[in-house]
Backbone as XML, in Angstrom:
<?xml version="1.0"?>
<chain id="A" units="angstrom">
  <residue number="1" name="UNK">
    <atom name="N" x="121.829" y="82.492" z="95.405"/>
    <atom name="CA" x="122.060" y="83.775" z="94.759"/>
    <atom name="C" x="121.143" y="84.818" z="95.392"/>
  </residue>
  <residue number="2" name="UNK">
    <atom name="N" x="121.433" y="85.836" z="95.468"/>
    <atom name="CA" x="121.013" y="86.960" z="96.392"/>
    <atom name="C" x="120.537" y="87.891" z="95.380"/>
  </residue>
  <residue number="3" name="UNK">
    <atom name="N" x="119.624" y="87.953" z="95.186"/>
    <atom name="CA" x="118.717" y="88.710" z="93.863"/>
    <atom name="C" x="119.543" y="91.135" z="94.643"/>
  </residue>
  <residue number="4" name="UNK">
    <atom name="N" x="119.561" y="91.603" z="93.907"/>
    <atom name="CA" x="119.962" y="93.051" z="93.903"/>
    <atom name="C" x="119.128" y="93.745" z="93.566"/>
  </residue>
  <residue number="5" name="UNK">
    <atom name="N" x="117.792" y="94.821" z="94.046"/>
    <atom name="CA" x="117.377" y="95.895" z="93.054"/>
    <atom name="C" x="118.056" y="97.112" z="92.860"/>
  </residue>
  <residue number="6" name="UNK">
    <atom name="N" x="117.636" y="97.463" z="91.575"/>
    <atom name="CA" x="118.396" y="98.945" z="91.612"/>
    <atom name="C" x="117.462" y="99.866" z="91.890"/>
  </residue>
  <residue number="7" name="UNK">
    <atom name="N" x="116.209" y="99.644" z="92.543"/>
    <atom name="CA" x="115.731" y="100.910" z="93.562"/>
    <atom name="C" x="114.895" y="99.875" z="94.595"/>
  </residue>
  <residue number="8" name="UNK">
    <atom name="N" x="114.726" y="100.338" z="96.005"/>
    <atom name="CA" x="114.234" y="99.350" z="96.919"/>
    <atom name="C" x="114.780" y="98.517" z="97.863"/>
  </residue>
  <residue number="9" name="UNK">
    <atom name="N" x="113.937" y="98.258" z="98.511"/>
    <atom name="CA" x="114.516" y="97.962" z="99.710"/>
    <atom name="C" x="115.140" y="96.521" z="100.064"/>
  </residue>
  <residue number="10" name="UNK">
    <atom name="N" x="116.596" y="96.284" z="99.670"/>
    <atom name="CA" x="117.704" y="95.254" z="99.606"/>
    <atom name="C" x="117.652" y="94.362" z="100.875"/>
  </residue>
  <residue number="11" name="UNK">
    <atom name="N" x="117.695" y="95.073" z="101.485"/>
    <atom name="CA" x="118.186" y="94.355" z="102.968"/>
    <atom name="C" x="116.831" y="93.216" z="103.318"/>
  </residue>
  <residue number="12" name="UNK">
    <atom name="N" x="115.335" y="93.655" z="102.461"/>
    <atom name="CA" x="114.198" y="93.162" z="103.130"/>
    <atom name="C" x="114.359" y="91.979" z="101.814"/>
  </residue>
  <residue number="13" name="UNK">
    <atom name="N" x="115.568" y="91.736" z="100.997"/>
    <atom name="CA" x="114.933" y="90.409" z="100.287"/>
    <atom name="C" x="115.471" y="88.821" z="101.201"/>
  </residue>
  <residue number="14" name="UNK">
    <atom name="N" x="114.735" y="87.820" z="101.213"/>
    <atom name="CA" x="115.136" y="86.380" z="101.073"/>
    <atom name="C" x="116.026" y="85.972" z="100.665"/>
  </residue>
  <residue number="15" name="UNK">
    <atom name="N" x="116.995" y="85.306" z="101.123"/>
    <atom name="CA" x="118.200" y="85.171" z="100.552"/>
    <atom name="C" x="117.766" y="84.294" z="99.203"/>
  </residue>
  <residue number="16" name="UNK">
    <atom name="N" x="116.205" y="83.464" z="99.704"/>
    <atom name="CA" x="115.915" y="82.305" z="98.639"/>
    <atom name="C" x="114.759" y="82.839" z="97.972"/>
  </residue>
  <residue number="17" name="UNK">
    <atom name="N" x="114.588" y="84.166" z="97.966"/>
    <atom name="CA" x="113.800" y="84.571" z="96.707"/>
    <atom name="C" x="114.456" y="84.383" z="95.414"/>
  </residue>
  <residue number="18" name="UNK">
    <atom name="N" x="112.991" y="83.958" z="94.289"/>
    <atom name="CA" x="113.360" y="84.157" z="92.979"/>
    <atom name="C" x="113.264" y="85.063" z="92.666"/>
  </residue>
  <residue number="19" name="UNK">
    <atom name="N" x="112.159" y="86.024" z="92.638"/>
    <atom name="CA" x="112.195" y="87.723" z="92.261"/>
    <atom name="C" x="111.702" y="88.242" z="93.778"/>
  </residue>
  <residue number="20" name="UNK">
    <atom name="N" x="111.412" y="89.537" z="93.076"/>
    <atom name="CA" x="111.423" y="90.168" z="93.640"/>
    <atom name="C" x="111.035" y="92.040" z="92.629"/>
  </residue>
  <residue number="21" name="UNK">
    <atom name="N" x="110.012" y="92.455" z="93.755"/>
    <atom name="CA" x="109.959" y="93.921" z="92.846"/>
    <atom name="C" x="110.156" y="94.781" z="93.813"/>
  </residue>
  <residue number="22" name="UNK">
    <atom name="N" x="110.768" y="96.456" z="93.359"/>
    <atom name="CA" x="111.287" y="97.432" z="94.844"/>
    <atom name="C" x="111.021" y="98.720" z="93.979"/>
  </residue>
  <residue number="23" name="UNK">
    <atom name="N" x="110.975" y="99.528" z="94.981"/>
    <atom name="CA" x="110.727" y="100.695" z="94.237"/>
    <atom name="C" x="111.362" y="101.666" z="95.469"/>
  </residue>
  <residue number="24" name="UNK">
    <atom name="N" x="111.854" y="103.274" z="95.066"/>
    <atom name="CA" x="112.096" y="104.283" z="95.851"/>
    <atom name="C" x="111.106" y="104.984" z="96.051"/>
  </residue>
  <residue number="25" name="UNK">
    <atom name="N" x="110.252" y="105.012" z="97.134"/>
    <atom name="CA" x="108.652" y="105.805" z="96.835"/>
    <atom name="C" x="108.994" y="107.346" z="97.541"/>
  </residue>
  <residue number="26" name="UNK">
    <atom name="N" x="108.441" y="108.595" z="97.372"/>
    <atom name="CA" x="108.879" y="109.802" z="97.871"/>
    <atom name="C" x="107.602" y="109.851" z="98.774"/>
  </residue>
  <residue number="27" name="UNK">
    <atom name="N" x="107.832" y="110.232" z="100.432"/>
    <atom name="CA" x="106.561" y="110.114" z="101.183"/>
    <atom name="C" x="107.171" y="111.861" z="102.068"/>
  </residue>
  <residue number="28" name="UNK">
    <atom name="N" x="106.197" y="111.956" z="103.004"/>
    <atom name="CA" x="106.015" y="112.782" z="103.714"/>
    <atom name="C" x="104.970" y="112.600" z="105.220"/>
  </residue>
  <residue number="29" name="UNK">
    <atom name="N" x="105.237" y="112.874" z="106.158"/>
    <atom name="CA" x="104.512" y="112.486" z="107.523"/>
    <atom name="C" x="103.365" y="112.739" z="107.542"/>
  </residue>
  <residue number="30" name="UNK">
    <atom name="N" x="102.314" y="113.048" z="106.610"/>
    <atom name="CA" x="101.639" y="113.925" z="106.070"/>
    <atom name="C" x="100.462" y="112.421" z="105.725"/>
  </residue>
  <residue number="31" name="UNK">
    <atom name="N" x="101.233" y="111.058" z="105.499"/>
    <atom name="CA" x="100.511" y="110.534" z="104.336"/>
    <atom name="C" x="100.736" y="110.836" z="102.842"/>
  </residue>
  <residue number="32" name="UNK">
    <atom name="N" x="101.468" y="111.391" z="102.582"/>
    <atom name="CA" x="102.399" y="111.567" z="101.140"/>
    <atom name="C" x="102.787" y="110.208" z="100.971"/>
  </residue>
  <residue number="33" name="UNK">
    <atom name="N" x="102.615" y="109.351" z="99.589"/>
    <atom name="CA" x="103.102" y="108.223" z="99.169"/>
    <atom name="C" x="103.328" y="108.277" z="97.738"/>
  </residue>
  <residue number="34" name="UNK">
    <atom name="N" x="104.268" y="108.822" z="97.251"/>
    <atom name="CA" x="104.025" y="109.019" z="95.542"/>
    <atom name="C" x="105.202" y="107.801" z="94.892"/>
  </residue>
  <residue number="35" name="UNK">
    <atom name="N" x="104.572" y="107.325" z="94.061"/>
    <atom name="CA" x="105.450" y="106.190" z="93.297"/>
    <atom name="C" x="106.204" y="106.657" z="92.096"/>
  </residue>
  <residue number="36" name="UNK">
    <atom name="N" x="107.469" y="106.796" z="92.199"/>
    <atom name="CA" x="108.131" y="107.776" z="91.127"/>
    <atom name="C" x="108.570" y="106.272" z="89.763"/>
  </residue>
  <residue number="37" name="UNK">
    <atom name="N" x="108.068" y="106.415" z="88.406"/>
    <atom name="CA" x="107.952" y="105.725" z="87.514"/>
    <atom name="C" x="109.617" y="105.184" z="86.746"/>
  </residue>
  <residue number="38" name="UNK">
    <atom name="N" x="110.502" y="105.994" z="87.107"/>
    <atom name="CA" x="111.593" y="106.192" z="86.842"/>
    <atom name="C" x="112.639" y="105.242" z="88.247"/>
  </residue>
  <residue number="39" name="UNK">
    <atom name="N" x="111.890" y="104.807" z="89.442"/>
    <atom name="CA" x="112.789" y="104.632" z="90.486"/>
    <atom name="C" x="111.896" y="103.008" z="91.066"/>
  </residue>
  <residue number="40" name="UNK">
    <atom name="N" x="111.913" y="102.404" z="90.122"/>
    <atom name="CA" x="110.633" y="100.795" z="90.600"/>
    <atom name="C" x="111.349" y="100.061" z="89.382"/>
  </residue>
  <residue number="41" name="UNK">
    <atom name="N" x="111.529" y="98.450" z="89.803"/>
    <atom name="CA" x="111.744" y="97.388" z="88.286"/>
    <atom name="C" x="111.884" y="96.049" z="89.557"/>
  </residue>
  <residue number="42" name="UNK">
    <atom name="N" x="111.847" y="95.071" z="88.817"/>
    <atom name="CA" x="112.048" y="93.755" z="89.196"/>
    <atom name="C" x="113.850" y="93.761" z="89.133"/>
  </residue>
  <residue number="43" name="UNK">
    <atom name="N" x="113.488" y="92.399" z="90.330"/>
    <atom name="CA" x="115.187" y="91.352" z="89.820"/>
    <atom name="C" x="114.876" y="90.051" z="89.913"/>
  </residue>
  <residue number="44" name="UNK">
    <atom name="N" x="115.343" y="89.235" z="89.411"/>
    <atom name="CA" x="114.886" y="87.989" z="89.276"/>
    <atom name="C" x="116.025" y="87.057" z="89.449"/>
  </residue>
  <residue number="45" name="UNK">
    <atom name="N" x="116.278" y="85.722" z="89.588"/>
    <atom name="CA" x="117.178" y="84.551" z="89.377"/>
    <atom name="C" x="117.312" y="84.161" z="87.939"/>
  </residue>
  <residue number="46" name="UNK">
    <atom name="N" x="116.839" y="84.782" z="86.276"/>
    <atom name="CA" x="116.459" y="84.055" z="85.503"/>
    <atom name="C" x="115.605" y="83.132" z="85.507"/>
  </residue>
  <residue number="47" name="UNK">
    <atom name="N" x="114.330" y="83.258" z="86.368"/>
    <atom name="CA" x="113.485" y="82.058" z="86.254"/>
    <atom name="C" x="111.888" y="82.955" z="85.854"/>
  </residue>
  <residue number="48" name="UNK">
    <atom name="N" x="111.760" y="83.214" z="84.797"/>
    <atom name="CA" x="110.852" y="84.403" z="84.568"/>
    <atom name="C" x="109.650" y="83.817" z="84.878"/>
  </residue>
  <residue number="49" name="UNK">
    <atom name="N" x="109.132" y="82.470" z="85.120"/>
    <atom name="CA" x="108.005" y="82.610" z="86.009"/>
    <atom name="C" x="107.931" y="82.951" z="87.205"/>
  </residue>
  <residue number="50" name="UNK">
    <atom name="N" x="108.358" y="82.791" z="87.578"/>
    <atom name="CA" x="108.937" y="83.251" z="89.699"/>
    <atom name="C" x="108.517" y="85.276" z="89.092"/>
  </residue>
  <residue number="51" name="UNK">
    <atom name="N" x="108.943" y="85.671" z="88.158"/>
    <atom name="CA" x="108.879" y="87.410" z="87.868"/>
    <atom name="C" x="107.334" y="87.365" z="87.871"/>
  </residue>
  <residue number="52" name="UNK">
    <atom name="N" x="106.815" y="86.660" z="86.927"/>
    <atom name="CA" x="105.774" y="86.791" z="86.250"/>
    <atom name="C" x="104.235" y="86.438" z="87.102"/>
  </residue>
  <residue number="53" name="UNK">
    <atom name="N" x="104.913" y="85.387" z="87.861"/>
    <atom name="CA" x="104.028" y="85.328" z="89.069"/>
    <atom name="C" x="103.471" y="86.155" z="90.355"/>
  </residue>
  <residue number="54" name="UNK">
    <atom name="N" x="105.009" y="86.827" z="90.295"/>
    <atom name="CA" x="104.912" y="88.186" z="91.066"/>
    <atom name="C" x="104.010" y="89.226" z="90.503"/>
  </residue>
  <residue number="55" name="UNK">
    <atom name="N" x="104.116" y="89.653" z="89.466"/>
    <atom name="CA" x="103.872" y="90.461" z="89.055"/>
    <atom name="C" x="102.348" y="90.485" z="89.119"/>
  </residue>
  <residue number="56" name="UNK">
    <atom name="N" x="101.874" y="89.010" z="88.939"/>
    <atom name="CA" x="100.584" y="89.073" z="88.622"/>
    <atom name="C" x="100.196" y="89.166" z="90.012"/>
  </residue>
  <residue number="57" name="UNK">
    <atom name="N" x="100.118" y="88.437" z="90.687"/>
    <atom name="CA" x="99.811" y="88.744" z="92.343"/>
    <atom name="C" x="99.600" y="89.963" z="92.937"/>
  </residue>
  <residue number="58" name="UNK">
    <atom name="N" x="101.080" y="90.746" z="92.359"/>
    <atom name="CA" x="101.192" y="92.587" z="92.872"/>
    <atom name="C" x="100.131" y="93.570" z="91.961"/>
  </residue>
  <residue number="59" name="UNK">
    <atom name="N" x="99.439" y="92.829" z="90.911"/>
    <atom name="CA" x="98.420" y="93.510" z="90.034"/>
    <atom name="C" x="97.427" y="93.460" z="90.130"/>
  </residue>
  <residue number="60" name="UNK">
    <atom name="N" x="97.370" y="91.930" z="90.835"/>
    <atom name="CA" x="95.590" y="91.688" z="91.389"/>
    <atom name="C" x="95.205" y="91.604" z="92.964"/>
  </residue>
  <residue number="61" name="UNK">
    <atom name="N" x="96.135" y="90.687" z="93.572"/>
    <atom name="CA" x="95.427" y="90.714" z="95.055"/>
    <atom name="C" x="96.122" y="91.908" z="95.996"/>
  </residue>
  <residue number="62" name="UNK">
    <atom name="N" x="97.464" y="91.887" z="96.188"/>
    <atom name="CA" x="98.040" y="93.090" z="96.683"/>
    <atom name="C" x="97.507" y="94.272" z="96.243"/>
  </residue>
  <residue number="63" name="UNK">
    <atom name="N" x="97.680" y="94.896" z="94.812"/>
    <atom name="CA" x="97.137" y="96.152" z="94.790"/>
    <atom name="C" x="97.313" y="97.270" z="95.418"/>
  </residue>
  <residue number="64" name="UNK">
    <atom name="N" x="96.910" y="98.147" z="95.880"/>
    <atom name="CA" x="97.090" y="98.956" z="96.463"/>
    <atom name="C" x="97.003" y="98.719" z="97.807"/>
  </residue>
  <residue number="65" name="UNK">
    <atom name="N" x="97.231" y="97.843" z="98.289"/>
    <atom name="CA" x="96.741" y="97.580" z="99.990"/>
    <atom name="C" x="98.148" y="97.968" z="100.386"/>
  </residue>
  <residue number="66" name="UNK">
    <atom name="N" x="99.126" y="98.096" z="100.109"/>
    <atom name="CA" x="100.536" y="98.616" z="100.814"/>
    <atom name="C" x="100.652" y="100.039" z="100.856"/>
  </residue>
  <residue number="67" name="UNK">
    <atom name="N" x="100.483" y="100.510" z="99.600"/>
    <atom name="CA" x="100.516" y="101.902" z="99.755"/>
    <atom name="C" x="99.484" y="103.138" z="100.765"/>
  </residue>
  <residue number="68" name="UNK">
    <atom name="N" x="97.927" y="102.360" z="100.804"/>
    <atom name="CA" x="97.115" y="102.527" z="101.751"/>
    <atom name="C" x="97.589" y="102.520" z="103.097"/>
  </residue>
  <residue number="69" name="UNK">
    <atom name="N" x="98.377" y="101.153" z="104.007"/>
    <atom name="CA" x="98.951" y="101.210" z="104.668"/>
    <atom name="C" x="99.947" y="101.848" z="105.451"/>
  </residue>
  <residue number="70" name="UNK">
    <atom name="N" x="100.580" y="102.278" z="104.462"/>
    <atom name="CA" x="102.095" y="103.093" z="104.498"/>
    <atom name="C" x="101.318" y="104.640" z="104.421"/>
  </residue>
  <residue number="71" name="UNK">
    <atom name="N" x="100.384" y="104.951" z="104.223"/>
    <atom name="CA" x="99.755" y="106.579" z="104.307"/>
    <atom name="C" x="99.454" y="106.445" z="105.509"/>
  </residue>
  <residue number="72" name="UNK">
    <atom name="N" x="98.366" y="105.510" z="105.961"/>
    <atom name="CA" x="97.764" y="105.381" z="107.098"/>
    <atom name="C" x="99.142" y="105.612" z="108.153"/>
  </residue>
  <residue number="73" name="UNK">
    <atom name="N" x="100.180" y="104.694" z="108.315"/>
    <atom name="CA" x="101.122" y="104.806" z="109.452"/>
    <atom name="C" x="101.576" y="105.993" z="109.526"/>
  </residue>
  <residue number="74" name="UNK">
    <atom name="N" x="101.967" y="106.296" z="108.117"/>
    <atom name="CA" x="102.705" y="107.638" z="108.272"/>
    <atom name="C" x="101.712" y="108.771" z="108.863"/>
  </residue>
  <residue number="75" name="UNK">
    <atom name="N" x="100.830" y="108.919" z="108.525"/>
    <atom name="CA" x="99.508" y="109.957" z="109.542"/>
    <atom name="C" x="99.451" y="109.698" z="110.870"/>
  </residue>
  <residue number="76" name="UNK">
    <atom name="N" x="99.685" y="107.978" z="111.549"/>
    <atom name="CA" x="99.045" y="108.189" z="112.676"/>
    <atom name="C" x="100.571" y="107.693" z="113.604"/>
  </residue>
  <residue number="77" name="UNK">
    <atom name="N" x="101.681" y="108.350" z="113.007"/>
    <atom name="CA" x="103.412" y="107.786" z="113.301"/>
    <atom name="C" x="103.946" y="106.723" z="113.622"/>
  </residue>
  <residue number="78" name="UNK">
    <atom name="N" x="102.903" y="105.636" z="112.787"/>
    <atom name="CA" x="103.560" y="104.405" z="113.172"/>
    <atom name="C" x="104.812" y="103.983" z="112.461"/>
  </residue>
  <residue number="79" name="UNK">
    <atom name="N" x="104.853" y="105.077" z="111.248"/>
    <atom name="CA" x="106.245" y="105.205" z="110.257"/>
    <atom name="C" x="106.710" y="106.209" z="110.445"/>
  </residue>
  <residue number="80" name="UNK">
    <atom name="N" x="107.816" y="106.831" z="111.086"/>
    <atom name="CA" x="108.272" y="107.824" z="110.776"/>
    <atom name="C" x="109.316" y="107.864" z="109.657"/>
  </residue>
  <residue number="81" name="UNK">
    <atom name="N" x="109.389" y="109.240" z="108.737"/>
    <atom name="CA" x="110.118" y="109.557" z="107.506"/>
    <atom name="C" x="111.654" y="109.270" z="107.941"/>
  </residue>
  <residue number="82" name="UNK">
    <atom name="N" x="111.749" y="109.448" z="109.104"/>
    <atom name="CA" x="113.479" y="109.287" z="109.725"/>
    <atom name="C" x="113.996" y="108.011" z="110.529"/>
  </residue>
  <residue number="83" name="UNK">
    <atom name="N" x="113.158" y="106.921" z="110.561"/>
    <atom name="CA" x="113.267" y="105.744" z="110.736"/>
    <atom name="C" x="114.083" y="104.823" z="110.355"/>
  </residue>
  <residue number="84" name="UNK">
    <atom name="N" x="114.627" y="103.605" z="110.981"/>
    <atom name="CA" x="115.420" y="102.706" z="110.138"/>
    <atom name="C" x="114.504" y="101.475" z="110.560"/>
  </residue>
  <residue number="85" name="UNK">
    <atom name="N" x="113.227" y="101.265" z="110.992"/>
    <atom name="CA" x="113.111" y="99.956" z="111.397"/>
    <atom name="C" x="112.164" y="99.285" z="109.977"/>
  </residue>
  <residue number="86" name="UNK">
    <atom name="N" x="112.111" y="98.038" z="110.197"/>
    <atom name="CA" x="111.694" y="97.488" z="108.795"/>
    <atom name="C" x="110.019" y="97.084" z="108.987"/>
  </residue>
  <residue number="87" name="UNK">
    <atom name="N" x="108.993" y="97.540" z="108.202"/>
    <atom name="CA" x="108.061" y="97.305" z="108.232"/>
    <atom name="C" x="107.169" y="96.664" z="107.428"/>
  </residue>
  <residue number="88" name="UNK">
    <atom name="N" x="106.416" y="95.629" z="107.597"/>
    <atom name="CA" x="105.759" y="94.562" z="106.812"/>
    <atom name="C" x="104.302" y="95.120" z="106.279"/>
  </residue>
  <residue number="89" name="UNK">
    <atom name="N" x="104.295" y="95.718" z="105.452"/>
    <atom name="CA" x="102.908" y="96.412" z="104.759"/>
    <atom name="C" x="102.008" y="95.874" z="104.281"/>
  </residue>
  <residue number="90" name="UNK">
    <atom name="N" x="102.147" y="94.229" z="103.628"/>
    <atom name="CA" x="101.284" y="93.312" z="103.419"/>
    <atom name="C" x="101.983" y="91.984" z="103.919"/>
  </residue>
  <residue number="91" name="UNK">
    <atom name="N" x="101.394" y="91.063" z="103.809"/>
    <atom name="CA" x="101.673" y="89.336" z="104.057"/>
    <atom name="C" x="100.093" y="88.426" z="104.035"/>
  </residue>
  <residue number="92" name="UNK">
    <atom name="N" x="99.739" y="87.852" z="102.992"/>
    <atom name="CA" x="98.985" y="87.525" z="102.608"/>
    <atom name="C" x="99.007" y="85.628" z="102.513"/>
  </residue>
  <residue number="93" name="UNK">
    <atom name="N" x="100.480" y="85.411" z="102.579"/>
    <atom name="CA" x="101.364" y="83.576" z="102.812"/>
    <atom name="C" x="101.625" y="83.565" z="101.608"/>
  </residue>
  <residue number="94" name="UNK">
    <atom name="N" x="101.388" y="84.655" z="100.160"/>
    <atom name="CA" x="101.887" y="84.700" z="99.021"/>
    <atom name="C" x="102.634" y="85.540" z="98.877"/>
  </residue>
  <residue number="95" name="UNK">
    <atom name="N" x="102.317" y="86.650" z="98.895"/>
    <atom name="CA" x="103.820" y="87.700" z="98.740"/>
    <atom name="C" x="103.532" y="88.448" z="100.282"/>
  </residue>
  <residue number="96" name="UNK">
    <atom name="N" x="104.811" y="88.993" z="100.147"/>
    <atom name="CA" x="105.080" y="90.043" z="101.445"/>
    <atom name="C" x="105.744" y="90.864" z="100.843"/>
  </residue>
  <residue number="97" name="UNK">
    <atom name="N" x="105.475" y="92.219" z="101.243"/>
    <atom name="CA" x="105.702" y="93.648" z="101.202"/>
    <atom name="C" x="106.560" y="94.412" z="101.909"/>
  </residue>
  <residue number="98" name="UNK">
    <atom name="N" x="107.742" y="94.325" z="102.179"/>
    <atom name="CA" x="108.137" y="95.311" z="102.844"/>
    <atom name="C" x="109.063" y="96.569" z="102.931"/>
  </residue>
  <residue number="99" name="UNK">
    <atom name="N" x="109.261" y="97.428" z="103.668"/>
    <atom name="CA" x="110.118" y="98.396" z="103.616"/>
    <atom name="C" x="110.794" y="99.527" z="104.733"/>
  </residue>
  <residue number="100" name="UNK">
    <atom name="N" x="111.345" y="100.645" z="104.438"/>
    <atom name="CA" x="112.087" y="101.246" z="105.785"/>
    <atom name="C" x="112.246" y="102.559" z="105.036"/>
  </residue>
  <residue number="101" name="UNK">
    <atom name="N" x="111.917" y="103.426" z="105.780"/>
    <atom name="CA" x="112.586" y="104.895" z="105.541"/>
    <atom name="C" x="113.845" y="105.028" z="105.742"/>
  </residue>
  <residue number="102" name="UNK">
    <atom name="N" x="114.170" y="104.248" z="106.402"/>
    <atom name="CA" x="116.338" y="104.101" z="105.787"/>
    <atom name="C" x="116.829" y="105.582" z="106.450"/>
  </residue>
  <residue number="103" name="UNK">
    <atom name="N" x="116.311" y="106.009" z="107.521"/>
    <atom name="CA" x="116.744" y="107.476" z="108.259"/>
    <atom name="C" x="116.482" y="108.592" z="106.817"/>
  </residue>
  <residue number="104" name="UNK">
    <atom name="N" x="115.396" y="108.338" z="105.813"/>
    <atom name="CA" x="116.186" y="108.998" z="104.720"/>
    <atom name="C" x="115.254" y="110.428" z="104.504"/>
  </residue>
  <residue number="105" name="UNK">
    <atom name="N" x="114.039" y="110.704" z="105.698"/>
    <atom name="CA" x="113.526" y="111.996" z="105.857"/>
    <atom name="C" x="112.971" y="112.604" z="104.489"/>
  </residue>
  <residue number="106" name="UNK">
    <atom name="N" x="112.179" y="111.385" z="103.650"/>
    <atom name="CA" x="111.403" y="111.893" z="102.768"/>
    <atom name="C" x="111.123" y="110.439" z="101.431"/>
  </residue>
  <residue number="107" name="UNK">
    <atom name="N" x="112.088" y="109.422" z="101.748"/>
    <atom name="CA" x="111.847" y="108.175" z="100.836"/>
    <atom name="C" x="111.586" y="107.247" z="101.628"/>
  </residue>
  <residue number="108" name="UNK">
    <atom name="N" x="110.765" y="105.912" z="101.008"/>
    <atom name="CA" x="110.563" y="104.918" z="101.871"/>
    <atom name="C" x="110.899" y="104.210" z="100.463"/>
  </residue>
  <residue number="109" name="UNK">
    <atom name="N" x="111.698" y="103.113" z="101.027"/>
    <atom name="CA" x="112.273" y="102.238" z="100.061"/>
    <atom name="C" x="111.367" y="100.867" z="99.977"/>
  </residue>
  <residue number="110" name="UNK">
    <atom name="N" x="110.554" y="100.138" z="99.643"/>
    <atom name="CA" x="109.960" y="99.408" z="99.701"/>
    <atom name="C" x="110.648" y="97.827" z="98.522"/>
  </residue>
  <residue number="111" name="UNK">
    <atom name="N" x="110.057" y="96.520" z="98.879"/>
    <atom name="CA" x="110.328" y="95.807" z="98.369"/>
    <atom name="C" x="109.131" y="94.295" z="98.359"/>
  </residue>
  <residue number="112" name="UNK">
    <atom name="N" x="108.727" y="93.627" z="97.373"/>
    <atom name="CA" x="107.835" y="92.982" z="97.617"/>
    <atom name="C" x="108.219" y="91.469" z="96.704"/>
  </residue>
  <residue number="113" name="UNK">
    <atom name="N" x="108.039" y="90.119" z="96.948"/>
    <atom name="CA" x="108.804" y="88.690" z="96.850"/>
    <atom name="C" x="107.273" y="88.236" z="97.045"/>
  </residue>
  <residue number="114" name="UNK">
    <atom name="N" x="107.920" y="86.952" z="96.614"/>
    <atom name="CA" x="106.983" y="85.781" z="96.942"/>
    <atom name="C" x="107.762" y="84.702" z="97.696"/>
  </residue>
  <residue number="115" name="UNK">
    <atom name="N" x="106.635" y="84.220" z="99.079"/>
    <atom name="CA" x="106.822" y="84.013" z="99.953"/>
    <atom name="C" x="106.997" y="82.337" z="99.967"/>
  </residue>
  <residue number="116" name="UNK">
    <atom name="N" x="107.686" y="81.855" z="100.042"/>
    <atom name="CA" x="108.367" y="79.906" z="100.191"/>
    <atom name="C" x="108.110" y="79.253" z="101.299"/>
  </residue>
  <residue number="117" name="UNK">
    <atom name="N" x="107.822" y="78.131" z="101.241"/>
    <atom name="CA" x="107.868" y="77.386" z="102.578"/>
    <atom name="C" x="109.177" y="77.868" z="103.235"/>
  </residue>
  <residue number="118" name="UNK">
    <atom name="N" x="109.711" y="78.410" z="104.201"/>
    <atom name="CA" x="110.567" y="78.733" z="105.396"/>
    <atom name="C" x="111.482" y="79.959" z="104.584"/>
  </residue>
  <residue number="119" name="UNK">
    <atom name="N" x="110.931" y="81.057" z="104.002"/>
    <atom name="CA" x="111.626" y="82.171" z="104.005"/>
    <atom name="C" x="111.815" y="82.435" z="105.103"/>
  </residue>
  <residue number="120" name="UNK">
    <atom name="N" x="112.921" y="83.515" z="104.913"/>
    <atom name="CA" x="113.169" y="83.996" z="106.330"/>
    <atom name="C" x="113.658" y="85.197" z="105.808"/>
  </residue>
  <residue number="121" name="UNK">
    <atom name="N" x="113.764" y="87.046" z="106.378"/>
    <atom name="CA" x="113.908" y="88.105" z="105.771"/>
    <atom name="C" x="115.252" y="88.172" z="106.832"/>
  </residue>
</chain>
């Protein structure tokens, strides 16, 4: 089963993820990274520890280390706002982070899973 978010970046999930969290973030080349509260949620398989595990991971060790990242590139153009290529913002062998400006000249769609013996994105 192929988990769906309704904001975030689709294309970057595991076919064999259990969850998964995504969000539509509004950026600018600038280092602009704003997390809009209304455009972020989980999807899951029904296996609410696989959610819950995520969640806790993305609260304590991840943290802000993606969004740091994603300012940094965007300042020094290793992201551009009009981009389609897919970029890995964290990977830690527990979760991975990733996302793409999707050509979309002001959103970066991001998406973040926990990582299985032989995922593959």
């Amino acid at each position: 089963m192929t988990l769906t978010l309704d904001f975030g970046y689709n294309r970057g999930i595991p076919a064999d993820a259990k969850a998964a969290w995504g969000a539509r973030l509004i950026i600018n080349q600038d280092g602009m990274v704003d997390i809009v509260p209304d455009r972020l949620g989980f999807a899951d398989d029904s296996e609410p520890e696989a959610k819950e595990t995520l969640r806790a991971h993305l609260n304590g060790v991840v943290g802000k280390a993606p969004f740091d990242q994603l300012r940094s590139w965007l300042v020094d153009r290793t992201v551009s706002t009009r981009d389609d290529v897919e970029h890995v913002l964290f990977d830690d062998g527990t979760a991975k982070v990733v996302g793409s400006a999707q050509s979309s000249a002001g959103y970066f769609y991001i998406v973040a899973y926990l990582v299985t013996e032989g995922t593959t994105t």
